[in-house]
C-alpha positions as CSV (number, residue, x, y, z in Angstrom):
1,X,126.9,98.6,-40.0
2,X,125.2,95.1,-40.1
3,X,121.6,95.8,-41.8
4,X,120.6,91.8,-41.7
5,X,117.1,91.4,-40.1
6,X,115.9,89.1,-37.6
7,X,112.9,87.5,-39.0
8,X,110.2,85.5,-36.7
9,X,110.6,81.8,-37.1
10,X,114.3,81.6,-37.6
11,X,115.4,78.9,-36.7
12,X,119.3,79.8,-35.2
13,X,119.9,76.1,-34.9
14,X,119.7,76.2,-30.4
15,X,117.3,74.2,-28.8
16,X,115.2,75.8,-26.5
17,X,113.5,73.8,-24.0
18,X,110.0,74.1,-22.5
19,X,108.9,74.3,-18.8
20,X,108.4,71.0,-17.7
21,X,104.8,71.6,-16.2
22,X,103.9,68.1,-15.9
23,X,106.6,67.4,-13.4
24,X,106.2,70.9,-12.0
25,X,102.0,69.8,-11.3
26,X,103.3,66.8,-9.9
27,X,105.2,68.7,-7.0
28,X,103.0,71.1,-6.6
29,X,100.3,68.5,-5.6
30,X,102.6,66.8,-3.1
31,X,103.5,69.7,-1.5
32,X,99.5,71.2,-1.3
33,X,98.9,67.3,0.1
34,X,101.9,67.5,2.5
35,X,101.2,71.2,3.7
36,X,97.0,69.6,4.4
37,X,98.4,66.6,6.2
38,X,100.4,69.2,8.1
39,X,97.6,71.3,8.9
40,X,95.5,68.0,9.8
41,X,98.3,67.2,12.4
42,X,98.5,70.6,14.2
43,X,94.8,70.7,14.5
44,X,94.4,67.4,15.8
45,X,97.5,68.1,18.5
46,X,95.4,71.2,19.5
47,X,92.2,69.8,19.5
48,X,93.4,67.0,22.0
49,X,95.6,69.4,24.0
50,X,92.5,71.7,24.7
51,X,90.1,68.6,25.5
52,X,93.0,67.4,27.9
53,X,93.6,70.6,29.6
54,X,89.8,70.8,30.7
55,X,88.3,69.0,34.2
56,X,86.7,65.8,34.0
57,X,83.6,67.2,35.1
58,X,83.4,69.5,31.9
59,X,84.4,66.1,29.8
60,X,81.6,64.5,31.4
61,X,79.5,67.2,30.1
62,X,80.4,67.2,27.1
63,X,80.2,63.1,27.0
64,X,84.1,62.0,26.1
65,X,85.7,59.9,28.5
66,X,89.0,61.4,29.2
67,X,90.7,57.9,28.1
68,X,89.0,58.6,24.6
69,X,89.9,62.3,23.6
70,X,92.2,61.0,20.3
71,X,89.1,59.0,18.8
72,X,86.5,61.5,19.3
73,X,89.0,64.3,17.8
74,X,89.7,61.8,14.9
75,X,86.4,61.2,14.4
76,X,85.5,65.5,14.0
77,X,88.5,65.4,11.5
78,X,87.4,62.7,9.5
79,X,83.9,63.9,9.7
80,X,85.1,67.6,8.9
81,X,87.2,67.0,6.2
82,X,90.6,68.4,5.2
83,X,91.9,71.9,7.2
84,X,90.7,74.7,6.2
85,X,94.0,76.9,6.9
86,X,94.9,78.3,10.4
87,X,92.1,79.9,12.1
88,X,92.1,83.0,14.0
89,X,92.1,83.1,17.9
Protein backbone atom coordinates (compact mmCIF):
# COMPACT_ATOMS: atom_id res chain seq x y z
CA UNK A 1 0.00 0.00 0.00
CA UNK A 2 1.25 3.47 -1.11
CA UNK A 3 1.18 5.73 2.29
CA UNK A 4 2.66 8.95 0.31
CA UNK A 5 0.51 12.08 1.10
CA UNK A 6 -0.84 14.67 -1.16
CA UNK A 7 0.15 17.82 0.37
CA UNK A 8 -1.60 21.35 -0.73
CA UNK A 9 0.61 23.37 -2.92
CA UNK A 10 2.39 20.54 -4.79
CA UNK A 11 3.26 21.45 -7.54
CA UNK A 12 2.87 18.03 -9.98
CA UNK A 13 4.60 19.90 -12.68
CA UNK A 14 0.90 20.33 -15.16
CA UNK A 15 -0.21 23.51 -16.00
CA UNK A 16 -3.49 24.30 -15.23
CA UNK A 17 -5.14 27.11 -17.02
CA UNK A 18 -7.58 29.73 -15.74
CA UNK A 19 -11.06 30.71 -17.21
CA UNK A 20 -10.46 33.20 -19.53
CA UNK A 21 -13.18 35.76 -18.11
CA UNK A 22 -12.00 38.74 -19.92
CA UNK A 23 -12.82 37.26 -23.27
CA UNK A 24 -15.80 35.48 -21.73
CA UNK A 25 -17.19 39.38 -20.51
CA UNK A 26 -16.38 40.37 -23.79
CA UNK A 27 -19.08 37.95 -25.39
CA UNK A 28 -21.30 38.17 -23.02
CA UNK A 29 -21.69 41.96 -23.62
CA UNK A 30 -22.13 41.49 -27.39
CA UNK A 31 -24.59 39.01 -27.12
CA UNK A 32 -26.73 41.20 -24.11
CA UNK A 33 -26.14 44.20 -26.95
CA UNK A 34 -27.23 41.98 -29.83
CA UNK A 35 -30.27 40.21 -27.94
CA UNK A 36 -31.36 44.53 -27.02
CA UNK A 37 -30.93 45.50 -30.71
CA UNK A 38 -33.06 42.47 -31.28
CA UNK A 39 -35.66 43.41 -28.90
CA UNK A 40 -35.43 47.14 -30.28
CA UNK A 41 -36.34 45.64 -33.82
CA UNK A 42 -39.37 43.46 -32.94
CA UNK A 43 -40.79 46.30 -31.04
CA UNK A 44 -40.33 48.78 -33.55
CA UNK A 45 -41.94 46.15 -36.31
CA UNK A 46 -44.96 45.89 -33.91
CA UNK A 47 -45.22 49.22 -33.05
CA UNK A 48 -45.51 50.25 -36.89
CA UNK A 49 -47.66 47.21 -37.78
CA UNK A 50 -50.33 48.20 -35.13
CA UNK A 51 -50.25 52.03 -36.13
CA UNK A 52 -50.61 50.75 -39.80
CA UNK A 53 -53.45 48.42 -39.19
CA UNK A 54 -55.61 51.32 -37.60
CA UNK A 55 -58.09 53.85 -39.94
CA UNK A 56 -56.82 57.06 -40.91
CA UNK A 57 -59.40 58.65 -38.99
CA UNK A 58 -58.03 57.15 -35.62
CA UNK A 59 -54.34 58.32 -37.04
CA UNK A 60 -55.73 61.67 -37.43
CA UNK A 61 -56.60 61.53 -33.86
CA UNK A 62 -53.92 60.59 -32.64
CA UNK A 63 -51.98 63.31 -34.92
CA UNK A 64 -49.42 60.86 -37.19
CA UNK A 65 -49.82 61.21 -40.75
CA UNK A 66 -50.02 57.70 -42.04
CA UNK A 67 -46.90 58.55 -44.45
CA UNK A 68 -44.95 59.18 -41.03
CA UNK A 69 -45.71 56.07 -38.72
CA UNK A 70 -41.62 54.83 -38.90
CA UNK A 71 -40.38 58.45 -37.48
CA UNK A 72 -42.92 58.86 -34.83
CA UNK A 73 -42.20 55.10 -33.64
CA UNK A 74 -38.46 55.85 -33.86
CA UNK A 75 -38.78 58.79 -32.16
CA UNK A 76 -40.86 56.79 -28.85
CA UNK A 77 -37.87 54.30 -29.03
CA UNK A 78 -35.20 56.71 -28.94
CA UNK A 79 -37.06 58.71 -26.40
CA UNK A 80 -37.88 55.33 -24.34
CA UNK A 81 -34.70 53.88 -24.26
CA UNK A 82 -33.53 50.34 -24.70
CA UNK A 83 -36.40 47.30 -24.51
CA UNK A 84 -37.37 46.40 -21.55
CA UNK A 85 -37.98 42.53 -22.44
CA UNK A 86 -41.17 41.15 -24.09
CA UNK A 87 -44.19 42.47 -22.57
CA UNK A 88 -47.32 40.60 -21.83
CA UNK A 89 -50.50 40.82 -24.01
Amino acid sequence: MNTKQIHPGTDFGVALSRPRTPELGAWLTWAKQRLEALGRLHQRRRAIGELARMSDSWLQDLGIPRDQIAEVVDGLIAREGPARGPSIN
